[in-house]
N, C-alpha and C positions, 0 to 999 in steps of 0.2 A: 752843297755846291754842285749843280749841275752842267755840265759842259756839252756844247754841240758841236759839233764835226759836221763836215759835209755827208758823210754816209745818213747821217738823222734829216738831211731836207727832204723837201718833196722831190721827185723826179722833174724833170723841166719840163714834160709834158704836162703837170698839173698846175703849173706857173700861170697865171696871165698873162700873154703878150705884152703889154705895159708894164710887168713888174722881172721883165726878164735884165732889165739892166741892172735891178738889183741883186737878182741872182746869183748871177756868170762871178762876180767877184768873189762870194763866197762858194762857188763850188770850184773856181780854181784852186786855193789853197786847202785841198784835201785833210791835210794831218795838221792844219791850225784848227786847236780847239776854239769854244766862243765860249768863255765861262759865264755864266747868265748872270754872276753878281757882279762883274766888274764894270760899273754902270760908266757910258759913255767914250768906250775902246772904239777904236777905229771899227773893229769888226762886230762891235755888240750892236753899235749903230747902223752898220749893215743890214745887220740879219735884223731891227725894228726897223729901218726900212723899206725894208723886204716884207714883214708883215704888217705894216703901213697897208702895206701896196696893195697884199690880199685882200685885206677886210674894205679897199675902196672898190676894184677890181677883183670880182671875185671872179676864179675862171668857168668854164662852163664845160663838163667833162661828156662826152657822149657814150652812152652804153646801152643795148638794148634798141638800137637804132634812132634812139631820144636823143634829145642832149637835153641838159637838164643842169642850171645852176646851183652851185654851190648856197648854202642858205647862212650867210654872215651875217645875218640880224643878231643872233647871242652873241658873236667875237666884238660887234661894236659894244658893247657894254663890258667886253673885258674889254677892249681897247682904252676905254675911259677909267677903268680904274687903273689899266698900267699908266697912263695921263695924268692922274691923283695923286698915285705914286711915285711919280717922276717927279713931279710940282713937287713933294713935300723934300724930295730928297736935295732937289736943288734949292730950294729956298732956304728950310731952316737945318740940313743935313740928316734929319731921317723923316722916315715914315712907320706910323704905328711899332716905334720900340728900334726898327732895322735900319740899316745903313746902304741897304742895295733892293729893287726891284724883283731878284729872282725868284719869287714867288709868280707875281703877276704877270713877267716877261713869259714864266714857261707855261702857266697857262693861255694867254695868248697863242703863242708855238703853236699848243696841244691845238686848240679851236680852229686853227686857219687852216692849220695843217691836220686832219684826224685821221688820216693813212699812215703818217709819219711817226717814227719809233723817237721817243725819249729815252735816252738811255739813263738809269738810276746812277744817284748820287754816292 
């Protein structure tokens, strides 16, 4: 059971401009955790629509005088499995054996976000 905190986001300068409304809401509450199993919480839905946001707007980070975007092609294909297993959990109530997404939600996280720490379970 994995939990996020705002200290595990990205910094908001690596946010997309478009995905900053999703944000601001979860980095205000600092010490509420997001537990990644607890499918469909106010704040779980937050923080997937936050990485929604990434993997549509992926931002564009400059270093080295480039700017150079982010390369979301492999998160859309976690994006659709956490999609799979969303589908299976709401239709017939699990997916392969489970009762929750936390598997696919945190590899999503890892993929959108790969500067940003996970903290262990």
């Amino acid at each position: 059971m994995t939990k996020i905190t705002a200290s595990n986001l990205p910094p908001l300068s690596e946010v997309s401009p478009q995905c900053v409304k999703h944000y601001k809401p979860l980095a205000k509450k600092k010490k509420k955790a997001i537990d990644l199993d607890e499918i469909g919480t106010p704040r779980y839905n937050l923080l997937l629509d936050l990485m929604k946001c990434q993997v549509k707007h992926p931002n564009s980070t400059s270093g080295d005088n480039e700017e150079k975007i982010i390369d979301v092609k492999p998160c859309v294909k976690v994006e659709k499995a956490y999609n799979s297993c969303h589908a299976g959990i709401m239709g017939v109530g699990n997916f392969k054996g489970r009762k929750n997404c936390g598997t696919e939600i945190e590899s999503l996280f890892a993929c959108v976000n790969p500067n940003a720490s996970l903290p262990q379970a």
